[in-house]
ZAGU-119319 format. One record per residue (C-alpha): x, y, z. Coordinates in nm, 2 decimals, m for minus. Example, Ala and Ser with C-alpha at 12.3 -4.5 7.8 and 13.67 -1.06 7.14 Angstrom:
<recs>
+--------+--------+--------+
|     xx |     yy |     zz |
+--------+--------+--------+
|   1.23 |  m0.45 |   0.78 |
|   1.37 |  m0.11 |   0.71 |
+--------+--------+--------+
</recs>
This chain:
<recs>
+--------+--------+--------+
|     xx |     yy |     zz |
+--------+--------+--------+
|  14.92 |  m4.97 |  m0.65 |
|  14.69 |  m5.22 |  m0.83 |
|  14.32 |  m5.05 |  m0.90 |
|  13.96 |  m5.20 |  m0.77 |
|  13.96 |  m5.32 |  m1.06 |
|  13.94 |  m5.61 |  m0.83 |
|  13.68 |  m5.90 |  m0.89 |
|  13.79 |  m6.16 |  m1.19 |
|  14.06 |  m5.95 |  m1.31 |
|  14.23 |  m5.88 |  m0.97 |
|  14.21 |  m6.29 |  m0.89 |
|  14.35 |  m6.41 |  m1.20 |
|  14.67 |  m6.15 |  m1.19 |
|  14.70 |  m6.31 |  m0.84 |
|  14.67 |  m6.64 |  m0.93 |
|  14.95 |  m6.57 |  m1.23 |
|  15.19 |  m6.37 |  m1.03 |
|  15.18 |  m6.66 |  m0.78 |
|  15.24 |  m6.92 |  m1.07 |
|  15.51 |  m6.69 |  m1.16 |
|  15.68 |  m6.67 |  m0.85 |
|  13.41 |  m5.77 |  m1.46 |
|  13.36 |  m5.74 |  m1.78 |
|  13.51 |  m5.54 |  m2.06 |
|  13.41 |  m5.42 |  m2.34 |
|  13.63 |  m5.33 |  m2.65 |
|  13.81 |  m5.01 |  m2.65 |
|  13.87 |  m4.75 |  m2.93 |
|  14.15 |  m4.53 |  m2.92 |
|  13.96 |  m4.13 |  m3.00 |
|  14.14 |  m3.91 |  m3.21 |
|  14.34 |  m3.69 |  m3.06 |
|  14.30 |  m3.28 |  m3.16 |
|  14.54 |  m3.14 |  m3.38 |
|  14.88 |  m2.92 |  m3.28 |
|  14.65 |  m2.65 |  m3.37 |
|  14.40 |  m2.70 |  m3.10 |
|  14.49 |  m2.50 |  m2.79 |
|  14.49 |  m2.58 |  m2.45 |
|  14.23 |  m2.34 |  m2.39 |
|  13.96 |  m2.59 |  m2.43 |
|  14.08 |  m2.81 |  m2.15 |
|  13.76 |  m2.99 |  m2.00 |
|  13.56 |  m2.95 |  m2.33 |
|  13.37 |  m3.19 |  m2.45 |
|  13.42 |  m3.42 |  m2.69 |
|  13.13 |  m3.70 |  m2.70 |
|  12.93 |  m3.84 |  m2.39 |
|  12.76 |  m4.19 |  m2.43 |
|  12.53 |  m4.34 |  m2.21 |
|  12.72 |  m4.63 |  m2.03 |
|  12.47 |  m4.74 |  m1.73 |
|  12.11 |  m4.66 |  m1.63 |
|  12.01 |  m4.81 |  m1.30 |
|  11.74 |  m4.80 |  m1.03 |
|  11.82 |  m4.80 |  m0.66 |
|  11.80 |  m5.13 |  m0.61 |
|  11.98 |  m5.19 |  m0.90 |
|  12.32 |  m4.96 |  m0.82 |
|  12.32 |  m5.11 |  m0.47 |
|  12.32 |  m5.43 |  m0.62 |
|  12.59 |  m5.36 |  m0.87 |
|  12.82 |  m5.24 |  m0.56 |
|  12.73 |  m5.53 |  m0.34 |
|  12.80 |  m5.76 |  m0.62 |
|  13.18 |  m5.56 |  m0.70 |
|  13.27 |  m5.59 |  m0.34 |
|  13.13 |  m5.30 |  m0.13 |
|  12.90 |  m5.35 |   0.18 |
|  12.71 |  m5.03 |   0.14 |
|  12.41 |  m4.97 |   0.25 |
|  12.05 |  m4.95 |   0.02 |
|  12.11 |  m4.67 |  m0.23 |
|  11.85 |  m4.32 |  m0.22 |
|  11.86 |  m4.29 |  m0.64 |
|  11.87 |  m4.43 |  m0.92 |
|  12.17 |  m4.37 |  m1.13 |
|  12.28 |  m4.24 |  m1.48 |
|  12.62 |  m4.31 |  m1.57 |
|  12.79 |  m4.18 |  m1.89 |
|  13.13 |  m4.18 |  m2.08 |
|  13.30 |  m3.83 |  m2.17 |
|  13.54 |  m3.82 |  m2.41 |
|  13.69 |  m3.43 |  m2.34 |
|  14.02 |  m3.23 |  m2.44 |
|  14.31 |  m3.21 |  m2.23 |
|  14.65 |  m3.19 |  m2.22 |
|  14.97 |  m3.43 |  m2.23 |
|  15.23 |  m3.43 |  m1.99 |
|  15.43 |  m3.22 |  m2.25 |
|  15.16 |  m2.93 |  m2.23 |
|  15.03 |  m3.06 |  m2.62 |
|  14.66 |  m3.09 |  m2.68 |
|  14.47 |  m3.44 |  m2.64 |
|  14.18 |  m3.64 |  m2.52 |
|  14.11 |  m3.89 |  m2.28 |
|  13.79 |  m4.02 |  m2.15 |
|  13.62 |  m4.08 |  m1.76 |
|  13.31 |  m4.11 |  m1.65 |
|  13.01 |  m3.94 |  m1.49 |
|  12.77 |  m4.11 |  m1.25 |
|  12.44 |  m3.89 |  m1.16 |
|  12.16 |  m3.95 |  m0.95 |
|  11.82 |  m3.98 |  m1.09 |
|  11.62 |  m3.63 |  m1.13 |
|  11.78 |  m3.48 |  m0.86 |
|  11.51 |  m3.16 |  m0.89 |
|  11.61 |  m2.88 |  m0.74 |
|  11.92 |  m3.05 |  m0.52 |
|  12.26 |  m2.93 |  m0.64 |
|  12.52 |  m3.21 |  m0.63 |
|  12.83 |  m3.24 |  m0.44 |
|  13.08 |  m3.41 |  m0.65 |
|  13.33 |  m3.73 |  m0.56 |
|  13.63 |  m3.81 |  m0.76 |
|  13.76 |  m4.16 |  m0.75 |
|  14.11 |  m4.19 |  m0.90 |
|  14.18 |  m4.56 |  m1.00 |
|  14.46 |  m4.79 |  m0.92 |
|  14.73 |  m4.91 |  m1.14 |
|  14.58 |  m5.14 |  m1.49 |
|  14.84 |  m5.15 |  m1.78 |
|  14.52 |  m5.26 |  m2.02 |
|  14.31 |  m4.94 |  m2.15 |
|  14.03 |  m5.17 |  m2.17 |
|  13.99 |  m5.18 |  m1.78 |
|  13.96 |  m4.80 |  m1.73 |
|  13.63 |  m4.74 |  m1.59 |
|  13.42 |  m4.58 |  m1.85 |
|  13.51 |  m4.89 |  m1.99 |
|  13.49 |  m5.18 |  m1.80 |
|  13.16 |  m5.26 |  m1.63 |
|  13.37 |  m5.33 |  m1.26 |
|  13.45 |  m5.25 |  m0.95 |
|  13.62 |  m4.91 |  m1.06 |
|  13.31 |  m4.79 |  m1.22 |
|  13.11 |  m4.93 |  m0.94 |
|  13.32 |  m4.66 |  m0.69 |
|  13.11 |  m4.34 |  m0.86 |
|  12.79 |  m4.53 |  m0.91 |
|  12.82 |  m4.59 |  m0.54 |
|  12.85 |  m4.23 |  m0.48 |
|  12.56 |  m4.12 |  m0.68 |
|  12.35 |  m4.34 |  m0.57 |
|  12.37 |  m4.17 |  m0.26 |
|  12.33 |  m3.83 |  m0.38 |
|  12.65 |  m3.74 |  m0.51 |
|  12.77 |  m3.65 |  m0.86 |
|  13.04 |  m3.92 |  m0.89 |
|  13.35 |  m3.85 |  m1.15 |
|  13.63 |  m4.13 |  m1.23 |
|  13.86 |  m4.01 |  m1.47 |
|  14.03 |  m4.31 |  m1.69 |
|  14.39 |  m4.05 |  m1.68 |
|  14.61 |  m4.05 |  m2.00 |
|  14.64 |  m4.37 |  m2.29 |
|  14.33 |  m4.56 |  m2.11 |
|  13.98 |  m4.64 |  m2.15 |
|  13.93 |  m4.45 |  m2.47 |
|  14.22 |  m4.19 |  m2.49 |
|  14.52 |  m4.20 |  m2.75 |
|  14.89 |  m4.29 |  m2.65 |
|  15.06 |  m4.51 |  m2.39 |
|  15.00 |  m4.40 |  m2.00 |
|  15.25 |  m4.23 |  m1.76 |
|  15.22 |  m4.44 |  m1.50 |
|  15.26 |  m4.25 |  m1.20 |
|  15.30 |  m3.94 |  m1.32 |
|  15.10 |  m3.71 |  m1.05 |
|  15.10 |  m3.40 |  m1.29 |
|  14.92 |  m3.55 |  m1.56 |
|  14.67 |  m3.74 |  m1.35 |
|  14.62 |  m3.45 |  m1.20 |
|  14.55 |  m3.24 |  m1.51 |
|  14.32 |  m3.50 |  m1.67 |
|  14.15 |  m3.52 |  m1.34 |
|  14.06 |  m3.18 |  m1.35 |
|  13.98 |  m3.14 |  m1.64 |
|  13.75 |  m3.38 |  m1.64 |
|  13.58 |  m3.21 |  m1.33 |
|  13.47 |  m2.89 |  m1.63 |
|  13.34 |  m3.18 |  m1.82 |
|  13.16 |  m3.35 |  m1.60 |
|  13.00 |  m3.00 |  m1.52 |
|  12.92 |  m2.92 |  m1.82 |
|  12.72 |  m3.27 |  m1.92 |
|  12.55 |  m3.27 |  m1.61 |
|  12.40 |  m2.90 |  m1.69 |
|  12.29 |  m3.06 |  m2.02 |
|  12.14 |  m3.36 |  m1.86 |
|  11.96 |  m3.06 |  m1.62 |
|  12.16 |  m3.13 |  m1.31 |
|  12.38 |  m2.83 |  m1.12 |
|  12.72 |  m2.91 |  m0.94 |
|  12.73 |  m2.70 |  m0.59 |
|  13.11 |  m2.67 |  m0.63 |
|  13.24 |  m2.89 |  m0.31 |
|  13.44 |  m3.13 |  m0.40 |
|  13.57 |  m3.45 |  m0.25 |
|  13.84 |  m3.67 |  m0.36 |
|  13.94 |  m3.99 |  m0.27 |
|  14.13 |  m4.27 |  m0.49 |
|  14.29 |  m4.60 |  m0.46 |
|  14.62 |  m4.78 |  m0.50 |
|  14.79 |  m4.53 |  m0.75 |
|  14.49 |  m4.32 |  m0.74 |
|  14.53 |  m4.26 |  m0.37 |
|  14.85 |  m4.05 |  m0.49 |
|  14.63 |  m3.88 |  m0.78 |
|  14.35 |  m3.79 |  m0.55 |
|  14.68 |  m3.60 |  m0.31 |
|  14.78 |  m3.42 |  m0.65 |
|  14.37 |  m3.32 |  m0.75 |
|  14.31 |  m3.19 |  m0.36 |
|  14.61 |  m2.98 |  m0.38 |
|  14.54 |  m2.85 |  m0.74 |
|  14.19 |  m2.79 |  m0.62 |
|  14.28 |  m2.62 |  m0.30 |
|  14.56 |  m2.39 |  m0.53 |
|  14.27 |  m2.28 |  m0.75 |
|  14.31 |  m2.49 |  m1.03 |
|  13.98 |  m2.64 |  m1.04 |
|  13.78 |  m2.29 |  m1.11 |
|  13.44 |  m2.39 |  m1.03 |
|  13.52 |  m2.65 |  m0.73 |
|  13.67 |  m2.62 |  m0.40 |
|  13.83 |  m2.93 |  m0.18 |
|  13.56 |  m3.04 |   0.11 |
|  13.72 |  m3.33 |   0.19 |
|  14.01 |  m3.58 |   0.10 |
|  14.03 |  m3.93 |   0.17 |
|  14.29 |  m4.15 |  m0.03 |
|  14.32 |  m4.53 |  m0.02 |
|  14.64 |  m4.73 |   0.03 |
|  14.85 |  m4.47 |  m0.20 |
|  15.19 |  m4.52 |  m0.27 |
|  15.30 |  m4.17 |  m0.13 |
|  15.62 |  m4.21 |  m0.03 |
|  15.82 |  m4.41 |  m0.29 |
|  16.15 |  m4.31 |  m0.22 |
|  16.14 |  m4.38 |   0.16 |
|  15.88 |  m4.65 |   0.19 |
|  15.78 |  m4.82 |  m0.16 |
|  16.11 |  m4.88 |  m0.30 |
|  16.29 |  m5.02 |  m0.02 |
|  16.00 |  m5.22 |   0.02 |
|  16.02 |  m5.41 |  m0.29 |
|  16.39 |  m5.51 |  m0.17 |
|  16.33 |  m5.59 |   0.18 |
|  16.04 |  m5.84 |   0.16 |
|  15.71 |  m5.61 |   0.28 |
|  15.58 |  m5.65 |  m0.09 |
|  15.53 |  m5.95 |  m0.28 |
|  15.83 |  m6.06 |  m0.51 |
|  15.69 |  m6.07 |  m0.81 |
|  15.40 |  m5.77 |  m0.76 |
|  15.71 |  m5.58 |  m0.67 |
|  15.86 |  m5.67 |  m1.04 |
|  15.55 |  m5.56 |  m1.20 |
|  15.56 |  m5.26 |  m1.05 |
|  15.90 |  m5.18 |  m1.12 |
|  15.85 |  m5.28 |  m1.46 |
|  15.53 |  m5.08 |  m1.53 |
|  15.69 |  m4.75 |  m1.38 |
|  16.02 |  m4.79 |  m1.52 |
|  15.88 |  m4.82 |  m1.89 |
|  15.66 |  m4.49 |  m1.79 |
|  15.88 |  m4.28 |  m1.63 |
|  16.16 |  m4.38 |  m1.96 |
|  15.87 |  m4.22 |  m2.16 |
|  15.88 |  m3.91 |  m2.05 |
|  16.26 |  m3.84 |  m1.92 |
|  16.50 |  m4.08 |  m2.07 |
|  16.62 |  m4.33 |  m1.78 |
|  16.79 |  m4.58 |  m2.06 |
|  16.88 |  m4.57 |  m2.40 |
|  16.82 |  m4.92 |  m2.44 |
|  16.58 |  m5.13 |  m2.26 |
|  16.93 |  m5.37 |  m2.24 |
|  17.06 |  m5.14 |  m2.01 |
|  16.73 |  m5.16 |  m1.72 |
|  16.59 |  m5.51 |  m1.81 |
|  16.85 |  m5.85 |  m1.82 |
|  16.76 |  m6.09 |  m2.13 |
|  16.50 |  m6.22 |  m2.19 |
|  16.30 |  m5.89 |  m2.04 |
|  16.49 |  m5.64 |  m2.22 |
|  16.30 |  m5.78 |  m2.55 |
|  15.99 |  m5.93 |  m2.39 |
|  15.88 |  m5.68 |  m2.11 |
|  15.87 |  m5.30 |  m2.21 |
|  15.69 |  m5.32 |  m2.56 |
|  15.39 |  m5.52 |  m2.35 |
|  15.35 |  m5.16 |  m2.14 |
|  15.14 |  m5.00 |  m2.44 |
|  14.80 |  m5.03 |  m2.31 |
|  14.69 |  m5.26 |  m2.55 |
|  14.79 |  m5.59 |  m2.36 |
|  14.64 |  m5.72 |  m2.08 |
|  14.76 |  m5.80 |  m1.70 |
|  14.76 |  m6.19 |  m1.79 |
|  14.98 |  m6.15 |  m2.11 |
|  15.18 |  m5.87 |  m1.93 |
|  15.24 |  m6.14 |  m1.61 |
|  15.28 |  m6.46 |  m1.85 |
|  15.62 |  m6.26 |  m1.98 |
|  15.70 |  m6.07 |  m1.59 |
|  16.00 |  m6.18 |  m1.41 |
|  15.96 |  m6.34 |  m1.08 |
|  16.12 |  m6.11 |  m0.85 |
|  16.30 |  m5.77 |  m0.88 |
|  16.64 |  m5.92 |  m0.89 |
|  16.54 |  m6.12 |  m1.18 |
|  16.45 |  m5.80 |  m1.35 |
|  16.66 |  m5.54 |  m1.35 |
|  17.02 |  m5.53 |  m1.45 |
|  17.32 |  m5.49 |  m1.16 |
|  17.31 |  m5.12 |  m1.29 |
|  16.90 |  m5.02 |  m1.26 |
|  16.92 |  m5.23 |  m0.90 |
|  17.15 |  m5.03 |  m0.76 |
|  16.94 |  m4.72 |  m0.88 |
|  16.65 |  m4.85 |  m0.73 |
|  16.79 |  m4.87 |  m0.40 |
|  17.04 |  m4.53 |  m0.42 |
|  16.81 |  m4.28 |  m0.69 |
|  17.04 |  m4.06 |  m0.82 |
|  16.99 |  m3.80 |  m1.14 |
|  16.63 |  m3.80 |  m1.32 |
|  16.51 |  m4.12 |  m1.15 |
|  16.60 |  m3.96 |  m0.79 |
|  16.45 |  m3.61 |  m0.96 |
|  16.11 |  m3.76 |  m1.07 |
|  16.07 |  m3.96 |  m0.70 |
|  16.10 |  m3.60 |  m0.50 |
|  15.82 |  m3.51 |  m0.76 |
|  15.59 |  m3.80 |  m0.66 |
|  15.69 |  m3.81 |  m0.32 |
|  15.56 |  m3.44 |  m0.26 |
|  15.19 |  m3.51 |  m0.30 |
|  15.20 |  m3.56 |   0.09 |
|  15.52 |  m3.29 |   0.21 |
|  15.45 |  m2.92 |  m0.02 |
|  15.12 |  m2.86 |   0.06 |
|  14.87 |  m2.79 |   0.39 |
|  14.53 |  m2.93 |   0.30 |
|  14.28 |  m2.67 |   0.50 |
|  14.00 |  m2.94 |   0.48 |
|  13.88 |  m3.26 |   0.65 |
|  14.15 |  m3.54 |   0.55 |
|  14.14 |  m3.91 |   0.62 |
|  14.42 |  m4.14 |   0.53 |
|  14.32 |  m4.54 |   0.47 |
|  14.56 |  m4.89 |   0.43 |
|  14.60 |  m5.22 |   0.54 |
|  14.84 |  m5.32 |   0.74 |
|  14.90 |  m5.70 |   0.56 |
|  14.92 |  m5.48 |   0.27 |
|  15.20 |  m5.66 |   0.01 |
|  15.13 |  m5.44 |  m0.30 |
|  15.13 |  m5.09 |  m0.17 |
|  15.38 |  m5.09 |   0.19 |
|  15.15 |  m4.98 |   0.49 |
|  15.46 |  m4.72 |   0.58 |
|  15.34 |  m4.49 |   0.29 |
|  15.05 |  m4.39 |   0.50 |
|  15.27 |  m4.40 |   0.78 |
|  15.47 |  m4.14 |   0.61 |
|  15.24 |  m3.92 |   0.48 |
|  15.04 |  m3.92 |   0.81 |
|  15.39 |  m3.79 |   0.94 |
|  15.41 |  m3.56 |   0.70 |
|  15.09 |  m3.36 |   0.78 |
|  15.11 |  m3.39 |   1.11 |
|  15.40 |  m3.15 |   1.06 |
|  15.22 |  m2.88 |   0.89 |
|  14.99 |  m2.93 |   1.14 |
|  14.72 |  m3.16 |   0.96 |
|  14.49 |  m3.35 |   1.20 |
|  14.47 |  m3.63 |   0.93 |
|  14.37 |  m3.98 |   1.09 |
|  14.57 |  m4.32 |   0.97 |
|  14.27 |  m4.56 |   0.94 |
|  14.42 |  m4.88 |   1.00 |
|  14.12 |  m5.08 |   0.76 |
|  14.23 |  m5.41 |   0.89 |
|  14.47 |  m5.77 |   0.89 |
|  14.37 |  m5.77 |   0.48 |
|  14.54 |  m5.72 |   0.15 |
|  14.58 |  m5.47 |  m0.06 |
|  14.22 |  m5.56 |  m0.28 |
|  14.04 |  m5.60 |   0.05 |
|  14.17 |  m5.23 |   0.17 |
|  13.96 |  m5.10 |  m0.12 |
|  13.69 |  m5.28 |  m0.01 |
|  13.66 |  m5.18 |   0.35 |
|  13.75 |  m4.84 |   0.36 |
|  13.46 |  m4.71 |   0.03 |
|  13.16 |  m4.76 |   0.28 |
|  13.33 |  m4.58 |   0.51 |
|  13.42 |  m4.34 |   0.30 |
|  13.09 |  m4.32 |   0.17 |
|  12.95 |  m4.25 |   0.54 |
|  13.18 |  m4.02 |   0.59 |
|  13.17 |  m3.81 |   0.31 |
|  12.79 |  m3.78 |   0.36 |
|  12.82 |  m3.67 |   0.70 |
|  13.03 |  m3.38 |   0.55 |
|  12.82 |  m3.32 |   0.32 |
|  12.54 |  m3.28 |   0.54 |
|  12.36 |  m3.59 |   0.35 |
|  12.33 |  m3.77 |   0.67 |
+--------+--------+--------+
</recs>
């Protein structure tokens, strides 16, 4: 579930998680709106700041240089930070920050918009209207090519208040969106028009957010946009039948599987009470060391320098046996993640992507959700990317994405 956030970042986690077993610049935490403030004014914004401004040659380069083999980019590109209002994952009034990638003086062309949901990062500092990587290099891609390219940082990163509720489909759904009314309304000001279509597509843990924007675009609840085309990477869609059991039976790596189960487990306790104690999840020393490090203001290499080496080594008898038999809010909250793929009928071109060698994010989610739309009859194609890992999944299937989304689009 780990984001593109791939380059330095992505090889020094590696490099630590097997001694356990781009560039960013400083964030500020905005304000968030008072209890007053009403949710009404979802998607307005807040503050945009010029983040990028590159030729053709130059946003081709940037790609190339973050991993992706695409091919010469049409436009130059403008890419900005919005900081806009939206909504916690208890319905109260907030902000949180993404970014907005546009082509150069697009004239009279309206723009078809991608959003890129990122992978997991436990550091805000990494979000993509932050951090000059791989992540950001996803829309920049896009709109070099003619797109309008959106990447929302979700909830308590890149520039937002409050921890983030990892894996919590609702809320990066919401923040997605409502991002999608900002982005429209900054790329007015900057005298570009959105045409409404919208395609979504996301990586790791974005791959399930980019399931939970299609179908909250396809219900309606993007007013302005409507789904063209859906094309997740390596998501973990299926956590109760695929990712958990996984992490116990030896398809994902021991101690990326503790980091997970870390991350989420200090997440999910957030927002309905698992524990009363972190005593009762984590054994000694992790009960004291681990959670308080899930606050978005510590990075991957301090997070992994404290991370047990395998799940075993984790977790308690108690929160083991829960892992592996759910029952109560834990099994309630995994029938709520695990639906992005099984209560919904996308009526639109879908393409599923992973790796097979995948040890991060188990190759049976796509598996799974391919299954599942097959049986609401969804001709969605498994797109088997290749013998690589889970970074190197990211990094075969964008250029493909990218062709096919302009073929779509009729940009081909």
């Amino acid at each position: 579930m780990r984001s593109t956030k791939l380059g330095a970042r992505f090889a020094a986690l590696a490099a630590a998680l097997a001694l356990a077993c781009g560039m960013a610049a400083p964030a500020f935490a905005a304000a968030a709106p008072t209890a007053s403030q009403t949710v009404s004014r979802r998607g307005d914004v807040v503050r945009v700041t010029p983040i990028d401004h590159l030729t053709a040659a130059q946003a081709t380069r940037y790609a190339r240089e973050n991993g992706f083999a695409v091919p010469d980019g049409r436009d130059g590109v403008d890419a900005y930070r919005i900081v806009y209002r939206t909504v916690t994952p208890q319905g109260r009034a907030t902000t949180a920050s993404g970014v907005l990638a546009l082509p150069h003086d697009a004239g009279d062309r309206a723009l078809p918009t991608v959003e890129y949901t990122h992978g997991t990062m436990p550091y805000r500092g990494d979000a993509p209207s932050v951090s000059n990587g791989p992540d950001r290099a996803v829309p920049v891609m896009f709109a070099a090519q003619g797109f309008a390219g959106v990447a929302p940082d979700y909830l308590g990163l890149g520039v937002g208040p409050g921890a983030h509720p990892y894996m919590d489909v609702a809320s990066e759904t919401t923040a997605s969106v409502d991002l999608l009314r900002a982005a429209r309304t900054v790329a007015a000001r900057h005298g570009e028009r959105l045409d409404g279509r919208l395609y979504a597509t996301g990586f790791s843990q974005g791959g399930a957010a980019a399931m939970g924007v299609a179908r909250a675009a396809q219900r309606g609840d993007a007013p302005g946009f409507r789904l063209a085309g859906l094309a997740p990477v390596s998501g973990p869609y299926d956590l109760s039948g695929q990712e958990l059991p996984a992490a116990f039976d030896g398809r994902l790596a021991p101690p990326t599987a503790a980091f997970y189960l870390a991350y989420v487990l200090t997440a999910w306790n957030r927002l309905h009470p698992l524990y009363h104690s972190p005593s009762e999840a984590f054994r000694a020393p992790y009960d004291k060391t681990l959670a308080p490090l899930f606050d978005g203001d510590h990075t991957d290499q301090q997070i992994v320098a404290a991370l047990a080496p395998n799940p075993q080594a984790l977790l308690t008898p108690k929160f083991l046996a829960l892992l592996q038999h759910p029952t109560g809010a834990f099994a309630a909250m995994l029938r709520t993640a695990d639906a992005v793929c099984t209560d919904w009928t996308p009526r639109v071109p879908v393409r599923l992507y992973a790796a097979d060698r995948d040890t991060d994010v188990a190759f049976g989610n796509a598996v799974s959700c391919d299954r599942s739309l097959r049986a609401h009859g969804v001709d969605a194609p498994l797109v088997n990317v290749g013998h690589v890992d889970h970074p190197h999944s990211a990094y075969r299937a964008y250029p493909q994405i990218l062709r096919w989304f302009e073929t779509l689009a009729g940009q081909r």
